[in-house]
N, C-alpha and C positions, 0 to 999 in steps of 0.2 A: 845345181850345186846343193849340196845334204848340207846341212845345219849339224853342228858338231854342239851337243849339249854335256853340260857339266854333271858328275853324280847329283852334283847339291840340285840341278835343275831338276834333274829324274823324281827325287824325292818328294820337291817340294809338290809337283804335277800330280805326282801319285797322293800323296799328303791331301793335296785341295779336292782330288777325284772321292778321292774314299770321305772326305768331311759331308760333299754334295751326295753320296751314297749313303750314309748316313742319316743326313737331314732330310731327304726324299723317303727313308724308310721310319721315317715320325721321332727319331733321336735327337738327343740335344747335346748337343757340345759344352763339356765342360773347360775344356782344356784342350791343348794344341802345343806339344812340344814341352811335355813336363818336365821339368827336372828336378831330379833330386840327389843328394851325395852318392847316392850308386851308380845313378846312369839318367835314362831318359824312356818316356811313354812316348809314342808317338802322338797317341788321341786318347782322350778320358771321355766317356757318352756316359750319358742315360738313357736308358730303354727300358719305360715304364718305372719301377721301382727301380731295375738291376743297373746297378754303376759297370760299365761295359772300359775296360783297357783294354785298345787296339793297337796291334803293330802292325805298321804298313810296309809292305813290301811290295816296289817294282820295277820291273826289270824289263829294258827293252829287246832281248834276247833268250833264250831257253838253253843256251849253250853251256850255260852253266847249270843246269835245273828249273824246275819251279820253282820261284819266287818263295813260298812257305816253306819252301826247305832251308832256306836262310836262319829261320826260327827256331835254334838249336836247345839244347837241353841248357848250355850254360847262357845261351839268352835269355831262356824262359825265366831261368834264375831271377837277371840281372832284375826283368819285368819285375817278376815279383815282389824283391826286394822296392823297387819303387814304387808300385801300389801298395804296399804296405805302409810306404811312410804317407800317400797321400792318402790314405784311409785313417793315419795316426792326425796330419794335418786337420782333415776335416769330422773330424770325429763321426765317424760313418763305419764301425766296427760291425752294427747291427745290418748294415747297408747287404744286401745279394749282390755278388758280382761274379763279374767271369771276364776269361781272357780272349779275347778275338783276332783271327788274322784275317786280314783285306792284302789281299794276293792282286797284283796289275801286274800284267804284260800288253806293253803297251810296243806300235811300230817304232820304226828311227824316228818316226816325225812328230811322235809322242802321243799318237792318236791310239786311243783304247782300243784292245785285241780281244781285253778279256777282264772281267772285274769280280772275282769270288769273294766273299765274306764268309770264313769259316768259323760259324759261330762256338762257343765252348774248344777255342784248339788245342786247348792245354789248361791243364789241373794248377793251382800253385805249388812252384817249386821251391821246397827248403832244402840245403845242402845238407846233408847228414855229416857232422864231426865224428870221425871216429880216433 
């Protein structure tokens, strides 16, 4: 009998995977599930100097795409809108940073397929008013 898991379960799996990918690659966790009046960071690191916002994405099937294709132009947004205020929060304006996706595709049974870390995925995005 298969094990019928929740999205919430899917993310959190993926969430803890990509924390432990992370810390195995010398990063430090700042943060886990940030929130701010725009939205949410998945994971806040440091790596070396550079304050690193990661979105985690994954997915137990490819029927819908790669996992990174989830990571649209108006998410990119939302991210950056929220790294902005936690950059405002901690006063780290001077701070290097960049945006990261940790892409899983993981079996039904939640067991890793595949774990990429796309470093620098995306530029900060501001909406242009016109």
């Amino acid at each position: 009998m298969q094990m019928e898991y929740s999205r919430l379960d899917i993310a959190k799996t993926g969430e803890s995977l990509a924390v432990a990918h992370l810390k195995a690659r010398g990063y430090e966790i700042l943060a886990r599930n940030y929130r701010a009046v725009r939205g949410e960071i998945d994971l806040i690191a440091r790596d070396g100097d550079c304050i690193v916002f990661v979105e985690v994405k994954t997915r137990r099937s490819l029927k819908f795409g790669l996992p990174q294709a989830a990571v649209t132009v108006q998410k990119q947004r939302q991210i950056s809108k929220v790294a902005l205020a936690y950059l405002q929060t901690h006063n780290l304006f001077d701070a290097p940073c960049r945006f990261d996706v940790i892409a899983i595709h993981l079996s039904p049974q939640l067991e890793v397929l595949k774990l990429e870390q796309i470093e620098n995925a995306f530029t900060f995005q501001a909406r242009s008013e016109f």
